[in-house]
Each structure stands twice: as structure tokens, then as C-alpha cells.
N, CA, C and O atoms as a CHARMM CRD file, in Angstrom:
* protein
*
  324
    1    1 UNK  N     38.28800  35.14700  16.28900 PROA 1      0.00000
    2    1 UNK  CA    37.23800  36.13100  16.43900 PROA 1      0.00000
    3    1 UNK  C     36.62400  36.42400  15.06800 PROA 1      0.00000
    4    1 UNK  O     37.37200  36.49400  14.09300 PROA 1      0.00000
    5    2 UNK  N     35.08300  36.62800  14.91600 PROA 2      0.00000
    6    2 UNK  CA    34.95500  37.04600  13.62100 PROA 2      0.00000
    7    2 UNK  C     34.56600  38.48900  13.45200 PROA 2      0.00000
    8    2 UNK  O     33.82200  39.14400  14.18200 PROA 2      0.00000
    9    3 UNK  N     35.13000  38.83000  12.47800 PROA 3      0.00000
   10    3 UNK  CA    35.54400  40.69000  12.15000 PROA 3      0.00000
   11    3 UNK  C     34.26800  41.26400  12.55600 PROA 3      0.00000
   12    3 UNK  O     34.14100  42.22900  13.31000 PROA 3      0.00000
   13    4 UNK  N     33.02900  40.38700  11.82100 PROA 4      0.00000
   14    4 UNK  CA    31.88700  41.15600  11.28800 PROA 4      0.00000
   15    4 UNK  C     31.03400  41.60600  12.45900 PROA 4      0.00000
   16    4 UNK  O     29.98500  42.23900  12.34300 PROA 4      0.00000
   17    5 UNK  N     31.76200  41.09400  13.95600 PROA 5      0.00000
   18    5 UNK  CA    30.83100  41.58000  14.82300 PROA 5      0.00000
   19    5 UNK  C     31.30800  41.94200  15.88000 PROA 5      0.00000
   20    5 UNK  O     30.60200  42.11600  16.87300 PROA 5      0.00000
   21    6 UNK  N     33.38800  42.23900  15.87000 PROA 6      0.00000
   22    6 UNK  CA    34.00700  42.55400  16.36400 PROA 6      0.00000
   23    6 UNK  C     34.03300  44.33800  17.19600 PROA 6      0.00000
   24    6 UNK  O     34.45900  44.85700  18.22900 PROA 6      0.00000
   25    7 UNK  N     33.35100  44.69600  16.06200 PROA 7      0.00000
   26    7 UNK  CA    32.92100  46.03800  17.29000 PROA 7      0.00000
   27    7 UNK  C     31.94800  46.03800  18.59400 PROA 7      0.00000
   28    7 UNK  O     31.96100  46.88700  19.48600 PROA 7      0.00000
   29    8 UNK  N     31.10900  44.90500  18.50600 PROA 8      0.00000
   30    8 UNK  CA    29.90300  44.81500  19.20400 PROA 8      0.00000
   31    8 UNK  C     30.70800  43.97300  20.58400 PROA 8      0.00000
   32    8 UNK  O     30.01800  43.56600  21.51900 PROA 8      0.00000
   33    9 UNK  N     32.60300  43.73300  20.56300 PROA 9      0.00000
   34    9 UNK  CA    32.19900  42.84700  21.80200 PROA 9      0.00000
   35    9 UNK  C     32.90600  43.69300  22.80400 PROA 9      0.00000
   36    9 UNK  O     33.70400  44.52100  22.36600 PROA 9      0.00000
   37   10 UNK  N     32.72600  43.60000  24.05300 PROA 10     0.00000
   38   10 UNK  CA    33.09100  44.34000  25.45000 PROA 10     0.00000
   39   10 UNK  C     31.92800  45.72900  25.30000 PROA 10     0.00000
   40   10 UNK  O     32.37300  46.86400  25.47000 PROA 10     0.00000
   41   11 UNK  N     30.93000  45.59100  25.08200 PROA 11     0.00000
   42   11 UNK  CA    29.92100  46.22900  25.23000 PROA 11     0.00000
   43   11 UNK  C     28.96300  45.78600  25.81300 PROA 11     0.00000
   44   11 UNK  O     29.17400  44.63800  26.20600 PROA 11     0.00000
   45   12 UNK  N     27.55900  46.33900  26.16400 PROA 12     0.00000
   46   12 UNK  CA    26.87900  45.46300  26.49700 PROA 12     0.00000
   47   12 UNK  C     25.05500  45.98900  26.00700 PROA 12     0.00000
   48   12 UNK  O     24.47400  47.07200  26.08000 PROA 12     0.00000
   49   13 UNK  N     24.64400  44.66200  25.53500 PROA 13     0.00000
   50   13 UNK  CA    23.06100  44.68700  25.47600 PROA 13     0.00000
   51   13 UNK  C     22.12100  44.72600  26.51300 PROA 13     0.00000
   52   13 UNK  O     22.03100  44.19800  27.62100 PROA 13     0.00000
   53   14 UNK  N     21.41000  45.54000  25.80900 PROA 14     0.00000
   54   14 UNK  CA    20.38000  45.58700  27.46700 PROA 14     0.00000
   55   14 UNK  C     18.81400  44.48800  26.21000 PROA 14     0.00000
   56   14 UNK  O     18.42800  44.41800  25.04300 PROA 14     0.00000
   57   15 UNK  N     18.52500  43.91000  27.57700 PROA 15     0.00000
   58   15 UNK  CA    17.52400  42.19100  27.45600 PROA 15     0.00000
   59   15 UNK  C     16.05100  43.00700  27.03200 PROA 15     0.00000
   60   15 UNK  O     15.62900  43.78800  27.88500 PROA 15     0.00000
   61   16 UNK  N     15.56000  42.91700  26.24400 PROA 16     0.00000
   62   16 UNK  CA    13.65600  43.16500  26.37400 PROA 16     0.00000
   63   16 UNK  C     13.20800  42.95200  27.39800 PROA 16     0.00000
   64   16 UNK  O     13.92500  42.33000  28.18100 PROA 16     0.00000
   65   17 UNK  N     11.92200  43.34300  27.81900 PROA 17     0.00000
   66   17 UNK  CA    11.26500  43.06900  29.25700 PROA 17     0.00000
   67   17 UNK  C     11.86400  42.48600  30.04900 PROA 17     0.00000
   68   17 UNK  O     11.46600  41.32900  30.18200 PROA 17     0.00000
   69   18 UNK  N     13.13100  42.92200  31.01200 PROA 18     0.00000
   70   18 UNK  CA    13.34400  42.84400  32.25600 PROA 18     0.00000
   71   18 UNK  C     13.99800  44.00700  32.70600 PROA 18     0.00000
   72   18 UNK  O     15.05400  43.88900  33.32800 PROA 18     0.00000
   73   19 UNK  N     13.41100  45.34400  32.42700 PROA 19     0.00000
   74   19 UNK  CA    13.22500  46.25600  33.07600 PROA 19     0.00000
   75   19 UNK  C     14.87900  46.71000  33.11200 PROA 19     0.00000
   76   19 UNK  O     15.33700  47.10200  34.18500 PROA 19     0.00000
   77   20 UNK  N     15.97300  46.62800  31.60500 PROA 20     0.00000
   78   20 UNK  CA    16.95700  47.43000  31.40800 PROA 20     0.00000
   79   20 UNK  C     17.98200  46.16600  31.67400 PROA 20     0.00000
   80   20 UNK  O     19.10100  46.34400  31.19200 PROA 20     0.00000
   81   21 UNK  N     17.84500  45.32800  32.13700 PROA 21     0.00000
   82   21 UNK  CA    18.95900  44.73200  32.86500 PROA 21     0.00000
   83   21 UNK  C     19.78700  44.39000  31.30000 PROA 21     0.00000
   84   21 UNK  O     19.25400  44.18800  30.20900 PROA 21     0.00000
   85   22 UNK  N     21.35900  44.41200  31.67000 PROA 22     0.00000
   86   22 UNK  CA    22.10100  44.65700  30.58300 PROA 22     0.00000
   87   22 UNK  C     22.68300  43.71200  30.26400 PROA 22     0.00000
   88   22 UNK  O     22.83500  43.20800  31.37600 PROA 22     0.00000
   89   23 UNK  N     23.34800  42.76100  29.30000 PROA 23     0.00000
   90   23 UNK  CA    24.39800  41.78600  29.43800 PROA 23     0.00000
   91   23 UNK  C     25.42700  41.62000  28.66000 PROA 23     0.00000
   92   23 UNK  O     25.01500  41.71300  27.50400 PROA 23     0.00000
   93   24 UNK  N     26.65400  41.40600  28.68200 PROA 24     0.00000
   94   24 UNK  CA    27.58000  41.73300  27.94900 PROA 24     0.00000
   95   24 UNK  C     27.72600  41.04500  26.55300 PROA 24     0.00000
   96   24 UNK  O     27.10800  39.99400  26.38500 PROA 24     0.00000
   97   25 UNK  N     28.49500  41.55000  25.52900 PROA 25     0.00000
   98   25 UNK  CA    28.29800  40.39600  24.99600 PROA 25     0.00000
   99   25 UNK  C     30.29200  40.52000  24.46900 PROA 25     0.00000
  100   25 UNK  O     31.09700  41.43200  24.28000 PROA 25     0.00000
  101   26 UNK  N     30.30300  38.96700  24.42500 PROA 26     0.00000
  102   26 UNK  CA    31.49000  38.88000  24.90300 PROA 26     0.00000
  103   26 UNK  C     32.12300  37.82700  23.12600 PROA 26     0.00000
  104   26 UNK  O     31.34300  37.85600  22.17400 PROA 26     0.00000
  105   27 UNK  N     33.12500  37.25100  23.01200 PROA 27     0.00000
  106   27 UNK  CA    33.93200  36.68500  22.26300 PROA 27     0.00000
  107   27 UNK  C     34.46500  35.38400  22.55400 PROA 27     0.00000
  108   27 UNK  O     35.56200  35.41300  23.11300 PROA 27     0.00000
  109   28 UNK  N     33.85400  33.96300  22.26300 PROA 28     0.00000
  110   28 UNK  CA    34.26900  33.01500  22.29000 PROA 28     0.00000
  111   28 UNK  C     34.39600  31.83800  21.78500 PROA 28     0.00000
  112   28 UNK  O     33.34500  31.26800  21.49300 PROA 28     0.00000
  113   29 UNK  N     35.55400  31.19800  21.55700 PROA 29     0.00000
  114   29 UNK  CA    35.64100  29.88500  20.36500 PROA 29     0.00000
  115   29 UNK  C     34.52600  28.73600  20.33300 PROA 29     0.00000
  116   29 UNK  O     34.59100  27.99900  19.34900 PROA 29     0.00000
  117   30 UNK  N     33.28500  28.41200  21.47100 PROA 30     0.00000
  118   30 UNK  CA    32.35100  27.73300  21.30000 PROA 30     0.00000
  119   30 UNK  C     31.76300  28.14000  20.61400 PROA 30     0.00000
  120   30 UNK  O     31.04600  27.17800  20.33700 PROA 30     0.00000
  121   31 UNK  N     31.20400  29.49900  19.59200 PROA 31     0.00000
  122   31 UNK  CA    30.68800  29.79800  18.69900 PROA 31     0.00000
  123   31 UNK  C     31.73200  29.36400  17.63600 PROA 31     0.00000
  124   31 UNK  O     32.92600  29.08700  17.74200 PROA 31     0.00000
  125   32 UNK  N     30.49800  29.41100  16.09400 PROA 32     0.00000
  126   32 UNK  CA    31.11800  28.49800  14.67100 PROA 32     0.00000
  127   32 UNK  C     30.93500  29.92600  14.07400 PROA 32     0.00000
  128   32 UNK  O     29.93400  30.41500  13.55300 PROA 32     0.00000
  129   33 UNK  N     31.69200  30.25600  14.20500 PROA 33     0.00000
  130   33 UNK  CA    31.11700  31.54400  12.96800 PROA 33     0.00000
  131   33 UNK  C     30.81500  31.65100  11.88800 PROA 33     0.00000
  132   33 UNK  O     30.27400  32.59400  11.31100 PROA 33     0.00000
  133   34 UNK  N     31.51100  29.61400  11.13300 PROA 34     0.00000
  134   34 UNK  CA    30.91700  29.28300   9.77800 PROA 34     0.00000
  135   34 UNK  C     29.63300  28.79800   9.83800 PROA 34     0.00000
  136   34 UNK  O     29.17600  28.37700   8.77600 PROA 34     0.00000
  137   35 UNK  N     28.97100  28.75500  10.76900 PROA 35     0.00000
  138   35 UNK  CA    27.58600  28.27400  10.99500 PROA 35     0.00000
  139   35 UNK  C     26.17400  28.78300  11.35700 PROA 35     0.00000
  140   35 UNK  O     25.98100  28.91600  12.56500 PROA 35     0.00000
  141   36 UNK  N     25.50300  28.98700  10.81400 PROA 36     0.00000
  142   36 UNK  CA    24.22300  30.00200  10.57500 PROA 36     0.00000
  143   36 UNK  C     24.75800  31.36300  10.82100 PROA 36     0.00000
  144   36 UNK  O     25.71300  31.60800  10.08400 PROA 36     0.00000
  145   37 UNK  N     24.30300  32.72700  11.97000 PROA 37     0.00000
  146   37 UNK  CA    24.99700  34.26100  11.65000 PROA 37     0.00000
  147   37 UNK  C     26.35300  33.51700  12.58700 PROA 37     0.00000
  148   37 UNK  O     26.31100  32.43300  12.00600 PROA 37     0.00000
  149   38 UNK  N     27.11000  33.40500  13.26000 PROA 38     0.00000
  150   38 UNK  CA    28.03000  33.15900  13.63800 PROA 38     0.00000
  151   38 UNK  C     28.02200  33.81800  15.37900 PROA 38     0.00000
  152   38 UNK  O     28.96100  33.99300  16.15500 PROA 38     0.00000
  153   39 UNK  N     26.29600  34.10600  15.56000 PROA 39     0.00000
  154   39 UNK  CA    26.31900  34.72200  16.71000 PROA 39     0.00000
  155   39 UNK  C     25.41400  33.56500  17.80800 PROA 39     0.00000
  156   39 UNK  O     24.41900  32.90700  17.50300 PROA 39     0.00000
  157   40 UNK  N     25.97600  33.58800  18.83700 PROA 40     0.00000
  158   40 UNK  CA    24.94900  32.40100  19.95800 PROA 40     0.00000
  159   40 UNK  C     24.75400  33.54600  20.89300 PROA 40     0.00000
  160   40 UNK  O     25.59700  34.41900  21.09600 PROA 40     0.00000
  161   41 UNK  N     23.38100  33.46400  21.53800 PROA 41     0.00000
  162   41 UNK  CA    22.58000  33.82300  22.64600 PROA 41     0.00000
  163   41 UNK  C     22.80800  32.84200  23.60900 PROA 41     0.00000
  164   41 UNK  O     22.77200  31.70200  23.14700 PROA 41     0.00000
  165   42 UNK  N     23.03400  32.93000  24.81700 PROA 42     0.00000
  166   42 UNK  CA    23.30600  31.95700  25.81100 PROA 42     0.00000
  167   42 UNK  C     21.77000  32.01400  27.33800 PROA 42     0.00000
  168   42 UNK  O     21.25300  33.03600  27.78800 PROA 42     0.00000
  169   43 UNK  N     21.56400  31.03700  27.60700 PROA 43     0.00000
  170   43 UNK  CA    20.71400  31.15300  28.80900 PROA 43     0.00000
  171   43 UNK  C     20.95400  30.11300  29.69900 PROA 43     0.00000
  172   43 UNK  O     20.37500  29.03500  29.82700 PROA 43     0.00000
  173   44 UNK  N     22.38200  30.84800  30.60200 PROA 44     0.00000
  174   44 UNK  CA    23.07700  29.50100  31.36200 PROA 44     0.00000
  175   44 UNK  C     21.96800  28.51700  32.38300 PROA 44     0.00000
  176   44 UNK  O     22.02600  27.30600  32.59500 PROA 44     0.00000
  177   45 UNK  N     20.84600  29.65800  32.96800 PROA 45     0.00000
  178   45 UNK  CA    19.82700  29.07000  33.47800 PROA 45     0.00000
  179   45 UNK  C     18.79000  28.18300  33.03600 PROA 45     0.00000
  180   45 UNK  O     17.81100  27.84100  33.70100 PROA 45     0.00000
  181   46 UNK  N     19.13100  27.76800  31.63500 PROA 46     0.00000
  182   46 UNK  CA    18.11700  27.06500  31.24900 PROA 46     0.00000
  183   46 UNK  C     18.31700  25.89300  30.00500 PROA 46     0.00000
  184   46 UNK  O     17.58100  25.11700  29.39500 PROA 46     0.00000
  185   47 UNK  N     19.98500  26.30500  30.01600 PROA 47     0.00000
  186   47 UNK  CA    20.38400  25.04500  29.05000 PROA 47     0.00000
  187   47 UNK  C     22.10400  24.76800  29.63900 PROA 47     0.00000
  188   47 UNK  O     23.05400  25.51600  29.86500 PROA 47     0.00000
  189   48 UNK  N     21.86300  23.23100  29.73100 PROA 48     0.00000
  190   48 UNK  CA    23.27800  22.85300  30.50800 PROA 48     0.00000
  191   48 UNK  C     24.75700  23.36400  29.81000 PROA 48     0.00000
  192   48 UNK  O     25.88700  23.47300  30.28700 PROA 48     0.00000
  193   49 UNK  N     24.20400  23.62000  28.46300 PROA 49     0.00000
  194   49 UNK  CA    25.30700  23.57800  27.40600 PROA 49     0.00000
  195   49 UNK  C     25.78600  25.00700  27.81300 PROA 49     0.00000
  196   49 UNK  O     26.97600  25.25700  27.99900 PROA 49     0.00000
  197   50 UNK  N     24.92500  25.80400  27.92300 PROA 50     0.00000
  198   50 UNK  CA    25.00000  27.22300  28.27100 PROA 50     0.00000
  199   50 UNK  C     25.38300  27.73900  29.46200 PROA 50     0.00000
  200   50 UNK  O     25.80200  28.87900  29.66200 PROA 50     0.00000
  201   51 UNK  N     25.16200  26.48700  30.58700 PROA 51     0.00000
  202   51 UNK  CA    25.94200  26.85400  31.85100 PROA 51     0.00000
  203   51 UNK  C     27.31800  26.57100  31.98800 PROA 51     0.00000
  204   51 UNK  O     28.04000  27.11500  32.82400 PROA 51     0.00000
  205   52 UNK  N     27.64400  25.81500  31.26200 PROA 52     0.00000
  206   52 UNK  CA    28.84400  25.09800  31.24100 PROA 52     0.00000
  207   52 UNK  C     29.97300  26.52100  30.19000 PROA 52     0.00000
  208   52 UNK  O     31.05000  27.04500  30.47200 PROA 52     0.00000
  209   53 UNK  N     29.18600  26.66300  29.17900 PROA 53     0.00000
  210   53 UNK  CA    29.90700  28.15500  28.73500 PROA 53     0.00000
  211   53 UNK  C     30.16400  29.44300  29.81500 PROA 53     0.00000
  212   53 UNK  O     31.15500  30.15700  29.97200 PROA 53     0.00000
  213   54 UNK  N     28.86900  29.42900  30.47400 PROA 54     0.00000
  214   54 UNK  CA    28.42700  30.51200  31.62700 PROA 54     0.00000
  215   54 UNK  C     29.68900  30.27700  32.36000 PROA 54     0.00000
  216   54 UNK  O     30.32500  31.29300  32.64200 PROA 54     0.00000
  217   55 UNK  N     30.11600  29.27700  32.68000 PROA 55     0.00000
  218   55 UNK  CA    30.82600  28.85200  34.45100 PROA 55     0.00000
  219   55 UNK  C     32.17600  29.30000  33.33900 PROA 55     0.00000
  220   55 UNK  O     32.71200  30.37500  33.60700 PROA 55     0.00000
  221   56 UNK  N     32.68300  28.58400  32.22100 PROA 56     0.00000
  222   56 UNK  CA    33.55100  29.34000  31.72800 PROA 56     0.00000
  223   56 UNK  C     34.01200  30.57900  31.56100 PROA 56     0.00000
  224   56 UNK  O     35.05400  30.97700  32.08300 PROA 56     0.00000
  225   57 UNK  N     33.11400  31.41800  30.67200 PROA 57     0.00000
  226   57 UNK  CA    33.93600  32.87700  30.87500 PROA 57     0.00000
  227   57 UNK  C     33.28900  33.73000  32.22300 PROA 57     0.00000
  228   57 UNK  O     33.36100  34.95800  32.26100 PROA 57     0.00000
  229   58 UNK  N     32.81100  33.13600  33.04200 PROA 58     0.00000
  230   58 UNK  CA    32.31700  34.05000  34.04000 PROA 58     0.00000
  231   58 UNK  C     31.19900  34.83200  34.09900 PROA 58     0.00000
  232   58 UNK  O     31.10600  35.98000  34.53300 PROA 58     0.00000
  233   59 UNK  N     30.02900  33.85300  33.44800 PROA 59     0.00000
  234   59 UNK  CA    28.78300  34.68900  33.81800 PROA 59     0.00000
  235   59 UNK  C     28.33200  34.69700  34.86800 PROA 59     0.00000
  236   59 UNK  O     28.79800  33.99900  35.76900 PROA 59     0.00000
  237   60 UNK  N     27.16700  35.59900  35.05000 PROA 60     0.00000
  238   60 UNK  CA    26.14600  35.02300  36.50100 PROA 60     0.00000
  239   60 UNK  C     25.05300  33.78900  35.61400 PROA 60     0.00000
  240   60 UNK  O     24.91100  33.58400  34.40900 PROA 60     0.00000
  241   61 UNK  N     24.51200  33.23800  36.64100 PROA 61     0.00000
  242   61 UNK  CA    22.96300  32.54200  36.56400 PROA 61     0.00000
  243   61 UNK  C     22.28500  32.39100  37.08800 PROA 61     0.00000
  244   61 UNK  O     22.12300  31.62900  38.04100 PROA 61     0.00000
  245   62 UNK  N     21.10700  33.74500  36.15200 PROA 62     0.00000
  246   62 UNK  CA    19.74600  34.13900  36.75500 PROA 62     0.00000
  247   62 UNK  C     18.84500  32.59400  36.89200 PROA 62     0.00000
  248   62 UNK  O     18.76300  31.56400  36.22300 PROA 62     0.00000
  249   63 UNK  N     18.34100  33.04200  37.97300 PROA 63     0.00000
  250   63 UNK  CA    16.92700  31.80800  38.17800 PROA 63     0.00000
  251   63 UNK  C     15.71000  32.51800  38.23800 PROA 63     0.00000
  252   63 UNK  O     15.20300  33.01700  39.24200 PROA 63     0.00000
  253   64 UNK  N     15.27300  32.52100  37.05800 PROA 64     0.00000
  254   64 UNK  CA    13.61500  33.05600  36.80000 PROA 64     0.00000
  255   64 UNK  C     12.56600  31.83400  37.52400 PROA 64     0.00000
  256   64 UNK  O     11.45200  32.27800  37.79900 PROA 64     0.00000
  257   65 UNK  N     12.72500  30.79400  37.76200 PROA 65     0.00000
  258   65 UNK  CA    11.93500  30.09000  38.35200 PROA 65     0.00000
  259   65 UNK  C     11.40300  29.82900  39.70400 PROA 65     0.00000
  260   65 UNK  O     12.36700  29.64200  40.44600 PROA 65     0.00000
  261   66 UNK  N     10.63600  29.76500  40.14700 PROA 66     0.00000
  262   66 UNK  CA    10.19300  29.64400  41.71600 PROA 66     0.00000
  263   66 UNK  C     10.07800  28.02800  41.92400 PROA 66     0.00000
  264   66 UNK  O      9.91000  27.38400  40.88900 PROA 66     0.00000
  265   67 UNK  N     10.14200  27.40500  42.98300 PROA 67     0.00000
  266   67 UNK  CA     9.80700  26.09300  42.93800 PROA 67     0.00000
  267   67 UNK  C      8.71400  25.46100  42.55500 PROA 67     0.00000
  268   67 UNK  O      8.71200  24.24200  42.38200 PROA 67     0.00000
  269   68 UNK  N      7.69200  26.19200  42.38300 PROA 68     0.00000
  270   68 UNK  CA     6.20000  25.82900  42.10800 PROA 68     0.00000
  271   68 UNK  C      6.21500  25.71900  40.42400 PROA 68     0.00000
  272   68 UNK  O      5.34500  25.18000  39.74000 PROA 68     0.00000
  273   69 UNK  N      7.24800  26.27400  40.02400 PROA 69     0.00000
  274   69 UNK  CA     7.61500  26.26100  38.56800 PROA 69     0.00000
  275   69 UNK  C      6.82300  27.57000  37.95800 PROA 69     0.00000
  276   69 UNK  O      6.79100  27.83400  36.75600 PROA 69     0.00000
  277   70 UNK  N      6.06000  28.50200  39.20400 PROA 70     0.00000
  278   70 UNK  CA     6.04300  29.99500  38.29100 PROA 70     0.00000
  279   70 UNK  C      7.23200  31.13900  38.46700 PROA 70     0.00000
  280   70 UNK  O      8.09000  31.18600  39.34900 PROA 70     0.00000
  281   71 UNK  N      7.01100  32.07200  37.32200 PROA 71     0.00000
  282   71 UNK  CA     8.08800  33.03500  37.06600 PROA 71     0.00000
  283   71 UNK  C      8.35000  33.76100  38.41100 PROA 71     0.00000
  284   71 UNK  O      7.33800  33.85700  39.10500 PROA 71     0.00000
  285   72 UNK  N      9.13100  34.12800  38.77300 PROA 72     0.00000
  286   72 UNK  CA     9.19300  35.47600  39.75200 PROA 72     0.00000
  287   72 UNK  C     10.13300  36.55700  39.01100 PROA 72     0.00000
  288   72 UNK  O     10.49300  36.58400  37.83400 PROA 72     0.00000
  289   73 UNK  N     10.37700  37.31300  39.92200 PROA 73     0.00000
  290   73 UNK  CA    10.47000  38.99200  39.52300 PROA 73     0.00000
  291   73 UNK  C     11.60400  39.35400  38.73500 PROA 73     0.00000
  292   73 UNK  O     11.80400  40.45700  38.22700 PROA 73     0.00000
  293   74 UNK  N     12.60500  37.95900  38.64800 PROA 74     0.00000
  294   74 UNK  CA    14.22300  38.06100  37.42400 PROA 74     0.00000
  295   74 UNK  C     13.29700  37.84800  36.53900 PROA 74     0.00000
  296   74 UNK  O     13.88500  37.83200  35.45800 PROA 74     0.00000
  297   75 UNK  N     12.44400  37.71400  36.41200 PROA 75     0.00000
  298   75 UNK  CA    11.95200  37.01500  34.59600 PROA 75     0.00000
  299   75 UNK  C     11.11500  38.37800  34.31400 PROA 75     0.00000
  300   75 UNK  O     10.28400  38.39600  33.40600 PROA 75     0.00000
  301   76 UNK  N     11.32400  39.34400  35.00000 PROA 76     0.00000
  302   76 UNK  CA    11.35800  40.91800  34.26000 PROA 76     0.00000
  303   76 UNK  C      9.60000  40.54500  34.03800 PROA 76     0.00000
  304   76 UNK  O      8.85600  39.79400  34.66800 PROA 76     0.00000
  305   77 UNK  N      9.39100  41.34400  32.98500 PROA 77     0.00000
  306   77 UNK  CA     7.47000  41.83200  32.73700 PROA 77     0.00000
  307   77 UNK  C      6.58100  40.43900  32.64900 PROA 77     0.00000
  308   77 UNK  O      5.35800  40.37000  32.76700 PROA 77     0.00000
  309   78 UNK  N      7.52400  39.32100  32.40600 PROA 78     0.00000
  310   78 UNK  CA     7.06500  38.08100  32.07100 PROA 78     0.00000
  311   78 UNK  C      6.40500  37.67000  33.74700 PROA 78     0.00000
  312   78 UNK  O      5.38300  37.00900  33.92900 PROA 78     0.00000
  313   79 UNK  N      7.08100  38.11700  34.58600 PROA 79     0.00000
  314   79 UNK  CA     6.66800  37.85600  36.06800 PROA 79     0.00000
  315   79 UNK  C      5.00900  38.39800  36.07600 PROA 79     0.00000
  316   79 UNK  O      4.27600  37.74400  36.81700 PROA 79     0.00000
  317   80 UNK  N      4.45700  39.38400  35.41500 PROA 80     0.00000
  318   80 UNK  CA     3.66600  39.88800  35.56500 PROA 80     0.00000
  319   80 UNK  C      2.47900  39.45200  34.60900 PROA 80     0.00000
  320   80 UNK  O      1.30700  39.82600  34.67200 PROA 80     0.00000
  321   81 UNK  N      2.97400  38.69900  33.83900 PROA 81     0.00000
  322   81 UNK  CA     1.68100  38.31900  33.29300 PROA 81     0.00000
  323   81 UNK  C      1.04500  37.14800  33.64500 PROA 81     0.00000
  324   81 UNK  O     -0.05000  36.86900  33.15600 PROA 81     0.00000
């Protein structure tokens, strides 16, 4: 675990424009902590690498996409523009 961001984990962030929705942020050895800030953002819905972390510690995965390939209403204010 690295110290420097050890208070911040079992808490949770709430996302920009999608209307509060919150997500945890959690502690795990696929992050390098010797490597750029030592912090990864994950978007299991949109990168395999990230689902494969996701299915690991137990995320959900949002689908902002519609089949037509526009946003719908998970993709928060972005749906609206």
C-alpha cells in the first residue's frame, strides 16, 4: 500500500457530471506506486484492462453507451449535451 494516499482508501469519491454518483476508491497491487502519482483511475466499461481489475475487486460496470453508439442517461450531464 502506499502511505501517501492511505487515508483516502475505503472512502468514497463522488464523479463530476453524473449527478453525485459516488465511487470508492479502493487499494490495489495493479497500481506502481513507483510510477507517475502512484494513483490509477479505472473505467471497467471502457478499457479491457480495467474490466479485468473491475471483475477482480468487485466493481460494477456502468454502460454509458446505447447501441447506436450515443450516450444515455449513466453518462450523467454528458447525456445531455
Amino acid at each position: 500500500m502506499d502511505e501517501r494516499y492511505s487515508k483516502y482508501i475505503g472512502i468514497e469519491a463522488i464523479v463530476p457530471m453524473t449527478f453525485g454518483r459516488h465511487v470508492p476508491i479502493i487499494c490495489d497491487n495493479h497500481v506502481d506506486k513507483d510510477f507517475g502519482t502512484g494513483v490509477l483511475k479505472i473505467s471497467p466499461g471502457h478499457d479491457h484492462s480495467d474490466y479485468l481489475l473491475s471483475c477482480k475487486v468487485g466493481l460494477p460496470v456502468l454502460n454509458v453507451m446505447n447501441k447506436d453508439g450515443t450516450l444515455n442517461e449513466v453518462a450523467g450531464l454528458y447525456w445531455y449535451v
